[in-house]
C-alpha positions as CSV (number, residue, x, y, z in Angstrom):
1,X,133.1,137.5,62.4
2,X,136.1,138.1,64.7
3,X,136.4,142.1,63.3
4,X,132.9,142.2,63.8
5,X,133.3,140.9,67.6
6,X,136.5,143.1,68.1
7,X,134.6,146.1,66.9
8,X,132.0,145.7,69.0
9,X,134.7,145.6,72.2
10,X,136.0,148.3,70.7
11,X,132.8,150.4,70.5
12,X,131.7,149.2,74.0
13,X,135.0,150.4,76.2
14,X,134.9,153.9,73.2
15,X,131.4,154.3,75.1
16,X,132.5,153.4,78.7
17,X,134.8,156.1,78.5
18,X,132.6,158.8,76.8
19,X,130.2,157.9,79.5
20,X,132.5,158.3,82.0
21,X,134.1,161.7,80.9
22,X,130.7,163.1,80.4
23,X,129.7,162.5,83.8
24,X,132.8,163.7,85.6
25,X,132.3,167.0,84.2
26,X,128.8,166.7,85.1
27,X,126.7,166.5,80.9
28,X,124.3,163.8,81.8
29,X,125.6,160.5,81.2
30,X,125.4,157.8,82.4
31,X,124.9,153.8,82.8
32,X,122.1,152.1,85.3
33,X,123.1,149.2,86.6
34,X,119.4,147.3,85.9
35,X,118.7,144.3,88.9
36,X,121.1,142.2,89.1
37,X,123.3,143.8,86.0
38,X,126.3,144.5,85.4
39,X,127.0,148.0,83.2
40,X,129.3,146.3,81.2
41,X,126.7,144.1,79.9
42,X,124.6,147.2,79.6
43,X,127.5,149.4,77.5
44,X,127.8,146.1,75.4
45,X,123.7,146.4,74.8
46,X,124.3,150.2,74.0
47,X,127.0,149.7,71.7
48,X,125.2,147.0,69.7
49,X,122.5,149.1,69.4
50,X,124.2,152.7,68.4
51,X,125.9,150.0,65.5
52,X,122.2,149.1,64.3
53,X,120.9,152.5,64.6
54,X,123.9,154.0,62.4
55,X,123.3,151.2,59.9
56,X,119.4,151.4,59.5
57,X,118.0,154.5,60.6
58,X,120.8,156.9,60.5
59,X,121.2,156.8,56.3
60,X,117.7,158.1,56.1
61,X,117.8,160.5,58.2
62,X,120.7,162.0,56.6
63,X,118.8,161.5,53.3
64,X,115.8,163.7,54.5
65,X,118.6,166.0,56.4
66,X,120.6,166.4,52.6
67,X,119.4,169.9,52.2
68,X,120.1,171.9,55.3
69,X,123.6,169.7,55.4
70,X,124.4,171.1,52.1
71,X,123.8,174.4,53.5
72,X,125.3,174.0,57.0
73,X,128.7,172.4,54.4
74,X,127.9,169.2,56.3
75,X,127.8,170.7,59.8
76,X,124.2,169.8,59.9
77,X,125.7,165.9,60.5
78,X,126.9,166.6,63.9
79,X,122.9,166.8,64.9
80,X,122.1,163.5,63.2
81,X,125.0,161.9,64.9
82,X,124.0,163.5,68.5
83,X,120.3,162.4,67.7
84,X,121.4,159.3,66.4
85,X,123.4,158.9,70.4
86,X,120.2,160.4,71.9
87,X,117.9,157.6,69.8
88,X,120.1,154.9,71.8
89,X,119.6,156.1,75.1
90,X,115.8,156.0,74.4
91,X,115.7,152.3,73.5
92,X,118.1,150.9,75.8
93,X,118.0,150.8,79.5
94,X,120.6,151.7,81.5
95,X,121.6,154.0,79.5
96,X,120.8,157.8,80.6
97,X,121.7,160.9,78.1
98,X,120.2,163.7,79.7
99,X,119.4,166.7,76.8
100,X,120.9,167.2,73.5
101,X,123.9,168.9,75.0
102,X,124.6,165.7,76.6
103,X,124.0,164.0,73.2
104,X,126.1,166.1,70.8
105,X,129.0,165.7,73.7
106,X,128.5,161.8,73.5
107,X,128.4,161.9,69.9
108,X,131.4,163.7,69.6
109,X,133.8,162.1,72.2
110,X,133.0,159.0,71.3
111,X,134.0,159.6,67.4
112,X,137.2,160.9,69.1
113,X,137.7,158.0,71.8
114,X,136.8,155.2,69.4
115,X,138.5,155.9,66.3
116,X,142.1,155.7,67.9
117,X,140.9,152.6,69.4
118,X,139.7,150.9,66.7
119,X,143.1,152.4,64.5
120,X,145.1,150.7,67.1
121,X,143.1,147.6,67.9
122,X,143.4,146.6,64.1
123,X,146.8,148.3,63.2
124,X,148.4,145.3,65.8
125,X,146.2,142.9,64.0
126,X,147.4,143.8,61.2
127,X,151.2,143.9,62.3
128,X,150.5,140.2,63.7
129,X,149.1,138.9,60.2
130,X,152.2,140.2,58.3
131,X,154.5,137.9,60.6
């Protein structure tokens, strides 16, 4: 339960920051603060949600997308994954992706930003347990 929580941080700040870069230079991202809310709680809403949508709708989309990823030599993933980022935006609110540009950016950066995260948040867990 505690990797699942820590993940979930992990994922939230790895989407802060792709949200953040991807406004700066101007791709269409971006959080709405709702009334009376706080972004953080949105990018923790966001997070939660990209998590379900990799684990339930994702897997069959790349099951119906098999073929033309074959072809593409697995290219064709880097669409699922942007419309997988673009999916998210749609059901939650507060949380703006503006075009599949803006998508396949997102999708990317935040592979990039959360996987050295996650390495580091649970390489010093690790280090800690072996004490």
């Amino acid at each position: 339960m505690k990797n699942l929580l820590l993940r979930w941080i992990a994922s939230a700040a790895a989407l802060v920051i792709t949200v953040y870069v991807g406004h700066a230079i101007g791709l269409g991202l971006e959080f709405r603060a709702r009334s009376g809310g706080a972004i953080a709680m949105t990018a923790f809403e966001a997070a939660a949600v990209i998590g379900l949508v990799n684990a339930v709708i994702r897997p069959v989309v790349e099951l119906i997308a098999l073929p033309i990823t074959c072809l593409t030599l697995g290219l064709f993933s880097l669409i699922v994954n942007a419309l997988m980022f673009w999916l998210t935006s749609a059901i939650v609110t507060g949380f703006r992706v503006e075009g599949f540009v803006a998508a396949l950016f997102g999708s990317i950066a935040m592979s990039f930003v959360s996987g050295p995260l996650n390495w580091l948040l649970f390489a010093a867990l690790d280090k800690d347990r072996n004490i």
